[in-house]
N, C-alpha and C positions, 0 to 999 in steps of 0.2 A: 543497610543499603546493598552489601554486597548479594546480599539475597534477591533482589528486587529483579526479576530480568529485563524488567522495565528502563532501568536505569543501567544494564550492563548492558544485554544482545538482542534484546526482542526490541521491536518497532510497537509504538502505541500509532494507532491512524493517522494521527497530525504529525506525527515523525516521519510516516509511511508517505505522505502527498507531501511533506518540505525537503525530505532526501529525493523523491523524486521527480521534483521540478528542479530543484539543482542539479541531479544529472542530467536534467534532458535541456540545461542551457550549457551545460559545458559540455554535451557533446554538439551542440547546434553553435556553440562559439570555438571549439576547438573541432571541426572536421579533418583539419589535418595534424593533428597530435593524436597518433596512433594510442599513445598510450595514455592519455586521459580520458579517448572512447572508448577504450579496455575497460578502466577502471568506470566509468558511466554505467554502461552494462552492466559489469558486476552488481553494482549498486540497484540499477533498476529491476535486476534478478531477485536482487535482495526483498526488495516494494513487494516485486511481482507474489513471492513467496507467500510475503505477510498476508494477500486478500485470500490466503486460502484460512487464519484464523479469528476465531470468536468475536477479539475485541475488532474486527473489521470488518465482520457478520453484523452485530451489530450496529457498528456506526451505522453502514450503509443503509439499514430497516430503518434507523434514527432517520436519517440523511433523507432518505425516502417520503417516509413518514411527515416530518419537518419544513420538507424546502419540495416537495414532489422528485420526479424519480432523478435517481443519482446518473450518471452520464459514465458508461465505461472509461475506466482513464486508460491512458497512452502504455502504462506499463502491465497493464490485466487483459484478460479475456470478458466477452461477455458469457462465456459459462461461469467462470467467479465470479463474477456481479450476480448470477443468477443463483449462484450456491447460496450468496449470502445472504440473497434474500429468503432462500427456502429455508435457513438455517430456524431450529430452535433449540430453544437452552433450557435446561433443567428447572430452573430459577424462575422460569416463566409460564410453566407448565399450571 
C-alpha cells in the first residue's frame, strides 16, 4: 500500500469532486473563520492541481462520453476541461 499514491498523496477523480465540495461548504459555512478559508483553498488548490492529470483526463472523456459534456467545476479552468478532453494515452492509441 505504501507504494500506491493512490492511497497516500495523489487524488483519484472521485476524491478530487468529494475534497472539493467539502471545501467549498466550509468555506461558504465558515466566511468568517479566516483560517478554515485558508485551509479550504489550500485544498481546493489541491482539486485544482489534480485536473491537470491523466486519471482526470480520462474521467472527464468518460464523463463526456457517458452522461454528455461535463460542466467546468468551481475549482478548474475551462482550459483544464479542455486539456483533458484533448488528452491521449498511449494505451489507446
Amino acid at each position: 500500500m505504501e507504494r500506491n499514491p493512490y492511497v497516500t498523496y495523489a487524488l483519484a477523480p472521485l476524491w478530487v469532486m468529494t475534497i472539493a465540495m467539502q471545501a467549498e461548504v466550509l468555506k461558504r459555512t465558515s466566511p468568517d473563520d479566516e483560517a478554515m478559508v485558508k485551509q479550504a483553498d489550500w485544498y481546493l488548490k489541491w482539486c485544482e492541481r489534480y485536473t491537470e492529470g491523466e486519471m482526470f483526463a480520462r474521467s472527464v472523456q468518460f464523463w463526456d462520453e457517458d452522461m454528455g459534456e461535463t460542466p467546468t467545476f468551481w475549482f478548474t479552468t475551462d482550459e483544464a476541461m479542455e486539456r483533458a478532453r484533448q488528452a491521449s494515452f498511449e494505451d489507446e492509441s
